[in-house]
N, CA and C of each residue as an Amber inpcrd file, in Angstrom:
protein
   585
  20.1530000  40.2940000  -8.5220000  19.3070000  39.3170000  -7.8410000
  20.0890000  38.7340000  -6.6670000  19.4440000  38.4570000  -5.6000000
  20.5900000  38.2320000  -4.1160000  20.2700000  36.8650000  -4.1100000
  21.8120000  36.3890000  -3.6120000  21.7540000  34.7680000  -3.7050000
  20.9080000  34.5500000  -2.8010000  20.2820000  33.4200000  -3.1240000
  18.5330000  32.2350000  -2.3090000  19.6640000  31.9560000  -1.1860000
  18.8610000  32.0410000   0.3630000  19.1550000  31.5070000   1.2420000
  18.9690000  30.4540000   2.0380000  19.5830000  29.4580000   2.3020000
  18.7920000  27.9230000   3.0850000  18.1310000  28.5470000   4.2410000
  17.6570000  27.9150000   4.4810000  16.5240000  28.2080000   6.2210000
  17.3380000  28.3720000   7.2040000  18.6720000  27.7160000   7.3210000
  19.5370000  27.7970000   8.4240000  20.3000000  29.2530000   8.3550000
  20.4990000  29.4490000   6.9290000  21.4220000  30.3320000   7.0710000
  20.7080000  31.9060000   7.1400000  19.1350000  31.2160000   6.4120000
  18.4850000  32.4450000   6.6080000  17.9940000  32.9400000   8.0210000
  17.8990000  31.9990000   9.1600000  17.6460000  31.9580000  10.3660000
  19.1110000  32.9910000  11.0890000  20.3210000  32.1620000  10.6720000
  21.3860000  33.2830000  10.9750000  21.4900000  34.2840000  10.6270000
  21.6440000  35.4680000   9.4760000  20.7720000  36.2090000   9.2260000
  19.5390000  37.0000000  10.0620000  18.7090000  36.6940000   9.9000000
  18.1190000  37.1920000  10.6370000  18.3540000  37.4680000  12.2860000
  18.7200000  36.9000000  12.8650000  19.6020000  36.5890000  14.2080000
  20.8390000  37.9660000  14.3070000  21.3710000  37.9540000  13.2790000
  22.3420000  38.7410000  13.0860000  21.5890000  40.1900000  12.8060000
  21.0050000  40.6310000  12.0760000  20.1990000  41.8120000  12.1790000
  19.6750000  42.0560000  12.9880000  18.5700000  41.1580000  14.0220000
  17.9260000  41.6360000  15.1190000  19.1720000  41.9070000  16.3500000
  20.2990000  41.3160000  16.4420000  21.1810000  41.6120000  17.3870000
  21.4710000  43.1240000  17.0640000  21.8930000  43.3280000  15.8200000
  22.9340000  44.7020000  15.2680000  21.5900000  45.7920000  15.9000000
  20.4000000  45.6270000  15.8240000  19.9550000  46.7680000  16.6740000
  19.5060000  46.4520000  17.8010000  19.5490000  45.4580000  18.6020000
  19.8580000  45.4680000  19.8770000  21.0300000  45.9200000  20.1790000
  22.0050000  45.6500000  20.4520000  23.2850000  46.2450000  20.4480000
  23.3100000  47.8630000  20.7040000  22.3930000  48.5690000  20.2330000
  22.3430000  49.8340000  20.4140000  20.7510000  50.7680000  20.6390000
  20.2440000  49.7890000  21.6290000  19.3070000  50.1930000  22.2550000
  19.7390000  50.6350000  23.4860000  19.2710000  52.0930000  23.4370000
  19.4910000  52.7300000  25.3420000  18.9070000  52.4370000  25.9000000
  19.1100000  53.0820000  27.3470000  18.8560000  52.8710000  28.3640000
  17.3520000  52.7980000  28.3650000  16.8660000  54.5240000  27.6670000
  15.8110000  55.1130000  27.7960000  15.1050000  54.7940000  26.6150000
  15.3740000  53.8540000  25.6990000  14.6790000  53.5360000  24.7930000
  13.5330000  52.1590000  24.6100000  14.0800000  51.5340000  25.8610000
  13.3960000  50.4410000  26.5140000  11.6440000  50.6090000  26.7740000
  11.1760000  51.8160000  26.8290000   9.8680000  51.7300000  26.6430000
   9.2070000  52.8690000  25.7020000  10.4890000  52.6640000  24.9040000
   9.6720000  52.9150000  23.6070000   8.5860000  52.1480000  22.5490000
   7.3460000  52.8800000  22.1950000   6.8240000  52.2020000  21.4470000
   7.1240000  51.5250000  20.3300000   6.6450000  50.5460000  19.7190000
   7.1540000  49.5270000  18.1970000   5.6990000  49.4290000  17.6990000
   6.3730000  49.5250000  16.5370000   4.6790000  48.8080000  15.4460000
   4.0480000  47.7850000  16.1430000   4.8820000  46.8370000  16.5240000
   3.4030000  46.5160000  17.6970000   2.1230000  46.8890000  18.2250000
   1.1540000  46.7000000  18.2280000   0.3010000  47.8130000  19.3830000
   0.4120000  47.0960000  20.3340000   0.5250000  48.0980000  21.1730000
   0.8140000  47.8810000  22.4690000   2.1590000  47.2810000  23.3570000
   3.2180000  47.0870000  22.4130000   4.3980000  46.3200000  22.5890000
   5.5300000  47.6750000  22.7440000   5.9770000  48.0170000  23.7460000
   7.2330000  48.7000000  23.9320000   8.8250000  47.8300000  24.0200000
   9.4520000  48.5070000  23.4360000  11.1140000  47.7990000  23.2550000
  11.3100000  46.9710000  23.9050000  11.1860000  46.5570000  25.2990000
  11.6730000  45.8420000  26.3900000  10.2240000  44.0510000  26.3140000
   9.0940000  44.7350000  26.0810000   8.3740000  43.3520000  25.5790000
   8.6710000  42.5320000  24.3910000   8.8500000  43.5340000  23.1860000
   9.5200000  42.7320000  21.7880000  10.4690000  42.0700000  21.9620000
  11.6240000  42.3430000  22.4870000  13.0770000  41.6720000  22.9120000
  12.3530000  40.4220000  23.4000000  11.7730000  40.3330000  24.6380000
  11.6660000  39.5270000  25.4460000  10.3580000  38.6390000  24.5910000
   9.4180000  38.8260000  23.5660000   9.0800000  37.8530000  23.0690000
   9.5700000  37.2380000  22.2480000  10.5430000  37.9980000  21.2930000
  11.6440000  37.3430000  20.6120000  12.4960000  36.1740000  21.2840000
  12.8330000  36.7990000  22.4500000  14.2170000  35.6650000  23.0670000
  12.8670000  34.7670000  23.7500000  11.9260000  34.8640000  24.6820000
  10.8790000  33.8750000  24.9850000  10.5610000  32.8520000  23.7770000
  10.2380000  33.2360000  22.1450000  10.1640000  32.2240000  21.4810000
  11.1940000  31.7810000  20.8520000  12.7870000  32.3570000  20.9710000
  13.6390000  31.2660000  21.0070000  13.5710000  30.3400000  22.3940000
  13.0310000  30.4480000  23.7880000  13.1300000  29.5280000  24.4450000
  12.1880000  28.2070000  24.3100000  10.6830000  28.6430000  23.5660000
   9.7160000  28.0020000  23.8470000   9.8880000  26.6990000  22.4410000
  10.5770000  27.6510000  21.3920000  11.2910000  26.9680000  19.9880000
  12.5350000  25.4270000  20.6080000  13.2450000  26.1420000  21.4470000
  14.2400000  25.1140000  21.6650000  13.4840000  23.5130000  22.3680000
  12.9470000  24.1590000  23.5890000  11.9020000  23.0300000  24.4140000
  11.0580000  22.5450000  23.2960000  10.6380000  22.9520000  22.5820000
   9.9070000  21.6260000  21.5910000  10.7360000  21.0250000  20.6000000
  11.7630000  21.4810000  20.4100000  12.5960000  20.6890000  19.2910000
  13.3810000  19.7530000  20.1970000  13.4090000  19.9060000  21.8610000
  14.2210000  19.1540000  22.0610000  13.0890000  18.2440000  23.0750000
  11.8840000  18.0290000  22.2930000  11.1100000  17.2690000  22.9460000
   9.8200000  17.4390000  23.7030000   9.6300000  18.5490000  24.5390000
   8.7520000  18.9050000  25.4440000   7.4260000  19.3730000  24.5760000
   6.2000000  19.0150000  25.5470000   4.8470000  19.4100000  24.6690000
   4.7900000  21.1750000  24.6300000   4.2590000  21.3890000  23.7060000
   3.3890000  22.6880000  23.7950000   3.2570000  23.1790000  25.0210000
   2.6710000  22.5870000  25.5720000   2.1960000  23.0580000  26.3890000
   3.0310000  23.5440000  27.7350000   4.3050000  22.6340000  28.0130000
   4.6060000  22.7420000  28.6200000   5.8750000  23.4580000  28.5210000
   6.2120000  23.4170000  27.4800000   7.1890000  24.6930000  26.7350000
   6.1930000  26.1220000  27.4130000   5.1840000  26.2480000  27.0580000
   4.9350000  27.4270000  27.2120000   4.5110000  27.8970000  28.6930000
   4.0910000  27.1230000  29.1060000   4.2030000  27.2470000  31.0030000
   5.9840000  27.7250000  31.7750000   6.4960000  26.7170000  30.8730000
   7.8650000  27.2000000  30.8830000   8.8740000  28.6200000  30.8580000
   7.9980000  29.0290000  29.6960000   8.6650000  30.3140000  29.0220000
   7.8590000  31.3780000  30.0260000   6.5440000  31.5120000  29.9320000
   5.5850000  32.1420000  30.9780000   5.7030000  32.2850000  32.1430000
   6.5160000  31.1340000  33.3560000   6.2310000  30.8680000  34.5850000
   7.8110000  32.2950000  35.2430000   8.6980000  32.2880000  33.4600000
   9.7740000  32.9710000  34.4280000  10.1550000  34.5990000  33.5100000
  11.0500000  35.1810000  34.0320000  11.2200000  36.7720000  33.6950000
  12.5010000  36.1860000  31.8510000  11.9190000  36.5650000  30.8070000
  12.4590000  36.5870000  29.6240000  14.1630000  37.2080000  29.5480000
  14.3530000  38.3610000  30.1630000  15.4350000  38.9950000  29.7690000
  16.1290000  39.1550000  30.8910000  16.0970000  38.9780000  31.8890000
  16.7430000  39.4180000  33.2860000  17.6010000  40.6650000  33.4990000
  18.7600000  40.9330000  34.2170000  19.4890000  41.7990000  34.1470000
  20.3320000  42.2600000  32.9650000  20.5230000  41.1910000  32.0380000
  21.2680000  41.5730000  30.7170000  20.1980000  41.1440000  29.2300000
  19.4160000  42.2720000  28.6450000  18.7450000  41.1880000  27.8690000
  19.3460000  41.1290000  26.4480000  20.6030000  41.5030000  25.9780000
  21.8460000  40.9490000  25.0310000  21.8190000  39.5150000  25.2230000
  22.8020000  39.3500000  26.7140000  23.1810000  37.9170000  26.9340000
  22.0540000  36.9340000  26.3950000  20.5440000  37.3580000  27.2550000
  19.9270000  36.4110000  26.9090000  19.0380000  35.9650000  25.9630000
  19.2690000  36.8690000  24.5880000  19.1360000  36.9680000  23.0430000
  20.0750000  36.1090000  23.0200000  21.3620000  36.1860000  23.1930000
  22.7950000  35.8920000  22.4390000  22.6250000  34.3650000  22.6690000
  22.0530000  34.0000000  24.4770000  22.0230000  32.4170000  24.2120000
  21.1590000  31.6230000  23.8870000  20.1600000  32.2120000  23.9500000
  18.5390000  31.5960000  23.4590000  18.7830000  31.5480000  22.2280000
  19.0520000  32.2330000  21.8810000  20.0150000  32.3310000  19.5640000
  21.0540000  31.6300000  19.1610000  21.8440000  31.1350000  20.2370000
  22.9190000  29.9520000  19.8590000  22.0580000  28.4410000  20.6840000
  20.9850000  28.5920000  21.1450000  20.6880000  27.1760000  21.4560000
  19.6360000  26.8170000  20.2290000  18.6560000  28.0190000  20.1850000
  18.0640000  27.0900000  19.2520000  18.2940000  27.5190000  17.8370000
  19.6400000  27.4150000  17.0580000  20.3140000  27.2030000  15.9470000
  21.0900000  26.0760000  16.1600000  21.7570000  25.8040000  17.8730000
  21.8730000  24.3890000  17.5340000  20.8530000  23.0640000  17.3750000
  19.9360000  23.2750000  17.7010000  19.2720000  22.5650000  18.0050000
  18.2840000  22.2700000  16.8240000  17.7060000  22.9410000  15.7130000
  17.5820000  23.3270000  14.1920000  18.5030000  22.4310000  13.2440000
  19.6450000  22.7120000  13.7580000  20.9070000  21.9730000  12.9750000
  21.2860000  20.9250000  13.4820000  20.6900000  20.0640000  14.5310000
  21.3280000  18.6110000  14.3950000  20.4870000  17.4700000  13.1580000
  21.1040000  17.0730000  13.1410000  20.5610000  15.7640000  11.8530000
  19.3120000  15.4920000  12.4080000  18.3440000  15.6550000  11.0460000
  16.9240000  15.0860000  11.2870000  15.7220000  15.6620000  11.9360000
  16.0990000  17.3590000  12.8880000  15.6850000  18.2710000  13.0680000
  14.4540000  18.7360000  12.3150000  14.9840000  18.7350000  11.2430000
  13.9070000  19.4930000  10.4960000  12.8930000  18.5360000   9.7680000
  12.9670000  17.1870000   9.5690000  12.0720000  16.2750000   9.1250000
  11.2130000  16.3570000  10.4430000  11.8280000  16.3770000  11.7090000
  11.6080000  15.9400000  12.9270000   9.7220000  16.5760000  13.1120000
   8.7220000  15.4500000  13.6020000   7.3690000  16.5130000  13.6740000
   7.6540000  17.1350000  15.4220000   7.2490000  18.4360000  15.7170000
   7.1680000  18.7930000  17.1360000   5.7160000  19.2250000  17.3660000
   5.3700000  19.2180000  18.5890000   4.3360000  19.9090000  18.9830000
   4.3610000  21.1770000  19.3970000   3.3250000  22.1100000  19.0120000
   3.0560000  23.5560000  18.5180000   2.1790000  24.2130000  19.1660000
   1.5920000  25.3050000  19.5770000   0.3170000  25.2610000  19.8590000
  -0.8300000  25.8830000  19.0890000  -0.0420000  26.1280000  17.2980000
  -1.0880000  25.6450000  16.3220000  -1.2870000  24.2610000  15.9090000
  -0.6500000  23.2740000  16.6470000  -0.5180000  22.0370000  16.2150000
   0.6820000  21.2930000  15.8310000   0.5190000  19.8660000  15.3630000
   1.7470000  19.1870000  15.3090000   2.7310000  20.5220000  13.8120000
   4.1910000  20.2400000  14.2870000   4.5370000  20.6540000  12.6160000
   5.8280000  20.4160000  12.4600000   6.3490000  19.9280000  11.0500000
   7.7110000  19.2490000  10.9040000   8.4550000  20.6090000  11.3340000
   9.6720000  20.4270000  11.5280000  10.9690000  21.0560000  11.9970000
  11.2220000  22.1180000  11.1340000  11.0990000  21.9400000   9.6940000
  11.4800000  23.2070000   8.9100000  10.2780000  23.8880000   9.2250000
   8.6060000  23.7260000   8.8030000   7.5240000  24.5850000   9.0960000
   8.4650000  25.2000000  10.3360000   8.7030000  24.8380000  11.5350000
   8.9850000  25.9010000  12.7950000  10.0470000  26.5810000  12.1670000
  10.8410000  25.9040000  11.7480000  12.0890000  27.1840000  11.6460000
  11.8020000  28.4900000  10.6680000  10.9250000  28.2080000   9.2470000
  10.4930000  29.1890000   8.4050000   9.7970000  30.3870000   9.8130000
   8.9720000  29.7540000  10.3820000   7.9660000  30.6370000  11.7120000
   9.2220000  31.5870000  12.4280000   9.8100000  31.0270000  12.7150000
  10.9350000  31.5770000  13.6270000  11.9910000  32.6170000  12.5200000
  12.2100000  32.3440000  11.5220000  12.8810000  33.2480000  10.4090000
  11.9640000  34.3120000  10.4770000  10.7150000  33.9070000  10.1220000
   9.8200000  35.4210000   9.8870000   9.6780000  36.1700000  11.2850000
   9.4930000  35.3320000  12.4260000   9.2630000  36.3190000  13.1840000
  10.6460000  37.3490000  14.1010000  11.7580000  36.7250000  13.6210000
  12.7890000  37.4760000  13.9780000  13.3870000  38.4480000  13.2970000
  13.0520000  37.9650000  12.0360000  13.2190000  39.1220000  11.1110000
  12.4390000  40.5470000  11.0190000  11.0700000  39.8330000  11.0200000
  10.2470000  41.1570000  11.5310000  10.4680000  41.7090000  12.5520000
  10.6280000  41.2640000  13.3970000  10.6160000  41.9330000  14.4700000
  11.9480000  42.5750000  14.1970000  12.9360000  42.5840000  14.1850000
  14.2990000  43.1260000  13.8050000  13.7560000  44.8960000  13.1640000
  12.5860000  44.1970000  12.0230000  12.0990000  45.8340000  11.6350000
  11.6090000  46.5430000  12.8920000  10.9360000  45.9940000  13.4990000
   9.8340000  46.6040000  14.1930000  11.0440000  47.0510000  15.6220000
  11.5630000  46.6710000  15.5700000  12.2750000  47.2540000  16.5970000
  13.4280000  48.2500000  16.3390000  14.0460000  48.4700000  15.0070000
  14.5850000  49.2600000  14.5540000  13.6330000  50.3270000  14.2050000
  12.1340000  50.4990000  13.5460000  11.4370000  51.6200000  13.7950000
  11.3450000  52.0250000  15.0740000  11.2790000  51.1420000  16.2310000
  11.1090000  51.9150000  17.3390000  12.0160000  53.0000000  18.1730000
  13.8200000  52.4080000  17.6530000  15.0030000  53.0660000  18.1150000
  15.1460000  54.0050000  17.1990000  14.7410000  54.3460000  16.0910000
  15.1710000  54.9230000  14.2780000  16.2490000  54.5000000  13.7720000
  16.3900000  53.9390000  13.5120000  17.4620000  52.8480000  12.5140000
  16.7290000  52.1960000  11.2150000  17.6670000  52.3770000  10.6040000
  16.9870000  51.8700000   9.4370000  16.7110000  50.3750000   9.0830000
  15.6490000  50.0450000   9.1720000  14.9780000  48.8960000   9.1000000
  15.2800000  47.4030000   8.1810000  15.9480000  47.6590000   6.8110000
  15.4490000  47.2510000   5.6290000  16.3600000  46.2410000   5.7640000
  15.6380000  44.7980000   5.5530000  16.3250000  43.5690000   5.6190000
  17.3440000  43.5550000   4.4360000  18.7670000  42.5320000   4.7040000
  19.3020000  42.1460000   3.8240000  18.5680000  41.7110000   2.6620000
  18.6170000  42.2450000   1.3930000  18.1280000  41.4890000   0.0840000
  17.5060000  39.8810000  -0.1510000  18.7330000  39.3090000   0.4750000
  18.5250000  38.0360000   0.2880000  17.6020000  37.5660000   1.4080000
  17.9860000  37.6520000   2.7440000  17.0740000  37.3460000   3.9350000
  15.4420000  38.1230000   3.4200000  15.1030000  39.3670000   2.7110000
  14.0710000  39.4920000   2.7510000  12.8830000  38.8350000   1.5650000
  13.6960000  38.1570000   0.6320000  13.1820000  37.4350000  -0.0810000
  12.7780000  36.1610000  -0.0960000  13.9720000  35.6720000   1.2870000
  13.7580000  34.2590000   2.0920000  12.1540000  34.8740000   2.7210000
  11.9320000  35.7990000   3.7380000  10.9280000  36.1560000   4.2570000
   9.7990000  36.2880000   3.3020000   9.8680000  36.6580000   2.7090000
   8.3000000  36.7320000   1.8340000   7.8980000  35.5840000   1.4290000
   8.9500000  34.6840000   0.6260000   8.6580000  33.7960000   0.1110000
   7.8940000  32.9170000   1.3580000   8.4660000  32.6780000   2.3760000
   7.6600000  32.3060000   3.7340000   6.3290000  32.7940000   3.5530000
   5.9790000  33.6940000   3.8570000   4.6390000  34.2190000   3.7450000
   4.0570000  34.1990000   2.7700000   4.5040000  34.0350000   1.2600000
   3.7880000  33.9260000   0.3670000   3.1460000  32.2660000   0.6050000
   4.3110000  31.4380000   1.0050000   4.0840000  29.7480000   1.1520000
   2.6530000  29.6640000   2.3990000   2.7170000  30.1710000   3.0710000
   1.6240000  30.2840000   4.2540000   0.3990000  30.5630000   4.0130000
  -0.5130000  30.2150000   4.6860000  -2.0620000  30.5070000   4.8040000
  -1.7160000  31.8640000   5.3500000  -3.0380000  33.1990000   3.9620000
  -3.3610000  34.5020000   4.7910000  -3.2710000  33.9580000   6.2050000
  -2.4970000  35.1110000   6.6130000  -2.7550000  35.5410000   7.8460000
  -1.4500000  34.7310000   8.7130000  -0.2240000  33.9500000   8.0480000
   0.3550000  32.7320000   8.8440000  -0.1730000  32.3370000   9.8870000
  -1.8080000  31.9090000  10.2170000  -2.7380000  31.4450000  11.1900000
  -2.7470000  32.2750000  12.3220000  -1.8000000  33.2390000  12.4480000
  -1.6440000  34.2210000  13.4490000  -3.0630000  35.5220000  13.2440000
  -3.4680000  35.2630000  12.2840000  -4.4160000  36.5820000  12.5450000
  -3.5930000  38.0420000  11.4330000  -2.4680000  37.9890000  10.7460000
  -1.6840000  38.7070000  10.5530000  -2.9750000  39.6500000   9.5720000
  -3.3370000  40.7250000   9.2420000  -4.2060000  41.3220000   7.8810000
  -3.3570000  41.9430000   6.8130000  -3.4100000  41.5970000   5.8520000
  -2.5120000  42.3320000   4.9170000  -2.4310000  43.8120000   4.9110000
  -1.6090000  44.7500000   4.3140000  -2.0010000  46.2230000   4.6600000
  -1.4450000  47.1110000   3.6040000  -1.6160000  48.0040000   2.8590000
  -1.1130000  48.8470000   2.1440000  -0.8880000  47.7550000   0.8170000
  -0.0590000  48.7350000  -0.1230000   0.1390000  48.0150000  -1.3460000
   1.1870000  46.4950000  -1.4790000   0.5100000  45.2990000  -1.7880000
   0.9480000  44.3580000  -1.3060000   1.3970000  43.6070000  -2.7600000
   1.3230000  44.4690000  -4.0080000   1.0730000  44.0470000  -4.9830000
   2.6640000  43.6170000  -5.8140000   2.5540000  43.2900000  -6.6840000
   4.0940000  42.5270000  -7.0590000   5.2650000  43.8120000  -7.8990000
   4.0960000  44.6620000  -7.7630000   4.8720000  45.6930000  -9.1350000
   5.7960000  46.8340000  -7.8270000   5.7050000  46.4660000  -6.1370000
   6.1170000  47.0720000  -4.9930000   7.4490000  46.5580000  -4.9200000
   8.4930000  46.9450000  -3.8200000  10.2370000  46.5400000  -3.4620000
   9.3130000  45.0000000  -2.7580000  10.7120000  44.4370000  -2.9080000
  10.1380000  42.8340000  -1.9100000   9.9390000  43.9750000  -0.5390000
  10.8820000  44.5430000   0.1620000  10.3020000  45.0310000   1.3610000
   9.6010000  45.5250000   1.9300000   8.5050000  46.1710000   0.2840000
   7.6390000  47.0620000   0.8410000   6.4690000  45.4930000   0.4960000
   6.7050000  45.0130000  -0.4540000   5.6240000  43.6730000  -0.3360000
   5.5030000  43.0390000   1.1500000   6.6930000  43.2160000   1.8800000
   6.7590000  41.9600000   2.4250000   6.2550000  42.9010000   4.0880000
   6.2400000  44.0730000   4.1340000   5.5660000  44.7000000   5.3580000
   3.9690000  44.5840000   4.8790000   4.0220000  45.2440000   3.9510000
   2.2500000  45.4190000   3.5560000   1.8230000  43.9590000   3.7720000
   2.3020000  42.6230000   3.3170000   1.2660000  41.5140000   3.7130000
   1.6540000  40.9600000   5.2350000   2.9430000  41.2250000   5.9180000
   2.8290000  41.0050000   7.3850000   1.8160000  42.0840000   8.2880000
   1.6820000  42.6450000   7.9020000   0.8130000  43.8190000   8.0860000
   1.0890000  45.0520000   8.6660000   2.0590000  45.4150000   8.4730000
   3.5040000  46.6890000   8.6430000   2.9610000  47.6210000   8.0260000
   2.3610000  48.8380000   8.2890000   1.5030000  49.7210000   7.1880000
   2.7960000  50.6490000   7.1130000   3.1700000  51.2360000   6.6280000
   4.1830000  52.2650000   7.0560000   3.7350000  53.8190000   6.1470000
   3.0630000  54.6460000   7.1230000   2.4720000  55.7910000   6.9490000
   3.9920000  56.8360000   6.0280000   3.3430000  57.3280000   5.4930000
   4.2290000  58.3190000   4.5990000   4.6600000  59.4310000   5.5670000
   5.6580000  60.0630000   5.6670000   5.9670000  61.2710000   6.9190000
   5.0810000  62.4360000   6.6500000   4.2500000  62.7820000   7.6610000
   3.6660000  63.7700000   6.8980000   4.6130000  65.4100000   7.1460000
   3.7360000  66.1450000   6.3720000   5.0590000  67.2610000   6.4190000
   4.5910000  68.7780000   6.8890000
């Protein structure tokens, strides 16, 4: 059984996996497709590091709204898009971790929500995406034990769909690996190879 992870550490974690396959994305792999539809390598990165930017501006105050005019008005990854994973991922872990953060309510643009609700949001979606972008390079996908049990349990705590629209998919049932639970209800179908 893998030791339970706090939100912070499960946030690092996850951070740390989605880097290890960035790190070894080519040149030419940048518009490769991802379980996404419609999302090639070079958009996932850049919505990943965009909602660490749009994450930091509301924890450190700014509306919804204007976080996201923010994140929107400019280019996500620029000439290095490592670097600008690496600092968008050390600002808003600091910013998570100062005292009172996570009681703290911010504005969202599903609405108001205390500090941990965002950070659980931000665990799942970096983590997933970490899969979804390792299917796209071929690397093997499969979250740390412990981080992927932090993740489900997220989604199990959430309204179907984490208000995102997400549809459950394939066998989602308890008698499945947490990882294969935890794609089938983010909605990760993962087709059998055919032969």
């Amino acid at each position: 059984m893998p030791v339970a992870l706090d939100l912070l550490s499960a946030l690092d974690a996850a951070t740390v996996q989605f880097r290890r396959h960035l790190a070894v994305v080519g040149e030419e792999q940048w518009t490769f497709a991802t379980p996404c539809p419609e999302w090639d390598v070079h958009y996932l990165v850049a919505h990943v590091v965009g909602g660490n930017r749009f994450t930091s501006l509301v924890l450190a105050g700014r509306p919804a709204i204007e976080a996201i005019e923010a994140v929107m008005g400019s280019p996500q990854l620029g000439p290095d898009p490592r670097s600008a994973f690496d600092e968008t991922s050390a600002e808003q872990y600091e910013l998570f971790n100062r005292p009172g953060a996570l009681d703290r309510v911010v504005d969202h643009l599903i609405g108001e929500l205390p500090g941990e609700r965002l950070l659980r949001m931000r665990v799942f979606d970096i983590a997933m995406h970490s899969w979804d972008l390792a299917m796209a390079i071929g690397c093997d996908g499969a979250l740390d034990p412990a981080l992927a049990e932090c993740v489900l349990d997220i989604v199990l705590s959430e309204a179907p769909g984490l208000g995102f629209g997400i549809e459950p998919c394939g066998d989602v049932g308890p008698e499945v690996s947490v990882m294969e639970r935890l794609l089938g209800l983010s909605g990760r179908c993962v087709q059998p190879a055919s032969s």
